[in-house]
FIDOTI-272217 format. One line per 5 residues: number of its first residue (from 0); their letters; for each residue x, y, z of C-alpha. Coordinates in nm, 2 decimals. Layout:
BEGIN
NUM = A = X:Y:Z ~ ...
end
This chain:
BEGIN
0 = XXXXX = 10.58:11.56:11.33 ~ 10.50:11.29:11.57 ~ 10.26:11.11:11.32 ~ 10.52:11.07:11.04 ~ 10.84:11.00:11.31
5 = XXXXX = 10.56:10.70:11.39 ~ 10.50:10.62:10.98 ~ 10.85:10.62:10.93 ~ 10.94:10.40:11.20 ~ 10.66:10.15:11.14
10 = XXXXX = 10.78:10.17:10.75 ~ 11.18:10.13:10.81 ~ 11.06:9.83:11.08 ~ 10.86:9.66:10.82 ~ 11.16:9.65:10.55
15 = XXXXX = 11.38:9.54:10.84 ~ 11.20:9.25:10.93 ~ 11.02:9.13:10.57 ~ 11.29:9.20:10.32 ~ 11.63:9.02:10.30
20 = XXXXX = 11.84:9.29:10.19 ~ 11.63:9.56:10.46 ~ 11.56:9.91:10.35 ~ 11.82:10.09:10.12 ~ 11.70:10.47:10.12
25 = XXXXX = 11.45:10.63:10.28 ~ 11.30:11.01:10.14 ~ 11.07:11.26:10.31 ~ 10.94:11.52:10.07 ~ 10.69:11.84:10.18
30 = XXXXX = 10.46:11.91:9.90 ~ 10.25:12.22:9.98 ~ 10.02:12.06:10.27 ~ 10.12:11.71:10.24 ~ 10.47:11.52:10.34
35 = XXXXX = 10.51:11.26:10.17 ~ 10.74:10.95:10.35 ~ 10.89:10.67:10.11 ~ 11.10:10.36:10.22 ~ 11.24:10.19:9.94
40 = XXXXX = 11.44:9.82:9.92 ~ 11.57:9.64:9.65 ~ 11.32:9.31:9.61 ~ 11.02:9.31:9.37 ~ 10.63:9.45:9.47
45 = XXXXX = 10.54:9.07:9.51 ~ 10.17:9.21:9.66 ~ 10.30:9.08:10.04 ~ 10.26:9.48:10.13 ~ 9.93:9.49:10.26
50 = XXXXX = 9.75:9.47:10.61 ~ 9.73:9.23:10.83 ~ 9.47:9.00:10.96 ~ 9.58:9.04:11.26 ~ 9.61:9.45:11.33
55 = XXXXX = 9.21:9.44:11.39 ~ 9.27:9.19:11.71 ~ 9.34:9.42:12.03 ~ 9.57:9.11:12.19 ~ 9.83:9.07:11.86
60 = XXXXX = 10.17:9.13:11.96 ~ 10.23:9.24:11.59 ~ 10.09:9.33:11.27 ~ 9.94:9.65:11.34 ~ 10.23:9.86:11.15
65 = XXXXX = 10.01:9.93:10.85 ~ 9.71:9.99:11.01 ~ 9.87:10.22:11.16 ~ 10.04:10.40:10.86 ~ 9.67:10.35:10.71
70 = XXXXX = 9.54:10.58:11.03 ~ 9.77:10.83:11.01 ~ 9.84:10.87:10.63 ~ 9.60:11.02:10.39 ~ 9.69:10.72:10.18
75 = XXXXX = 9.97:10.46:10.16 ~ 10.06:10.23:9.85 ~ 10.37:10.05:9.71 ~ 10.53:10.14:9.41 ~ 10.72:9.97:9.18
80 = XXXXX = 11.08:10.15:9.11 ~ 11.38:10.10:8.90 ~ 11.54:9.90:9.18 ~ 11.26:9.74:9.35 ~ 10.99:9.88:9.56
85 = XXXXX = 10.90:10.18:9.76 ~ 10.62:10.17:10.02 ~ 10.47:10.51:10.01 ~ 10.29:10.72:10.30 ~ 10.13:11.04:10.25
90 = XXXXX = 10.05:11.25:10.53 ~ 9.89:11.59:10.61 ~ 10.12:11.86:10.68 ~ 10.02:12.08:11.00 ~ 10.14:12.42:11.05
95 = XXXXX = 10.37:12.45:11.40 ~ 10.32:12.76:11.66 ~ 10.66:12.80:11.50 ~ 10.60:12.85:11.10 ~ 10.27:13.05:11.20
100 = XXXX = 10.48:13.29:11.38 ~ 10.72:13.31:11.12 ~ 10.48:13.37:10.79 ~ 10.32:13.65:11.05
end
């Protein structure tokens, strides 16, 4: 829970601060062991998704979101959609103390 609370925020932070119009929907979606996290905006995959230069230097003050979603995620990409762009994160899904208990 703690790794896609991070993913989302790094995700929903990005489209705040590079897009014009921000982010316009955001979905979470549990697909047998994965959860998948998607932010989408309305402006164009222009290819400015991608890492930055700076996320390997220890002393940045930014620019490590998507190295971070990169850690946590299985795999992350951007997608093109009918209204613009979705930046995609997949993650594993663990089992809680919770669902164990309840499936037993």
């Amino acid at each position: 829970m703690d790794d896609a609370v991070l993913v989302v925020s790094e995700l929903v932070g990005n489209a705040v601060r590079h897009t014009t119009a921000g982010p316009d929907c955001l979905t979470i979606e549990i697909d047998g062991d994965h959860v998948v996290v998607a932010v989408h905006d309305p402006e164009p995959d222009d290819g400015r998704v991608h890492l930055s230069e700076t996320a390997a230097d220890p002393l940045a003050e930014s620019g490590r979101g998507l190295w971070l979603v990169q850690t946590l995620a299985r795999r992350w990409y951007v997608e093109t959609t009918a209204v613009g762009k979705a930046v995609v994160a997949v993650l594993p899904r663990r089992k809680t103390a919770v669902s164990r208990a309840a499936g037993s």
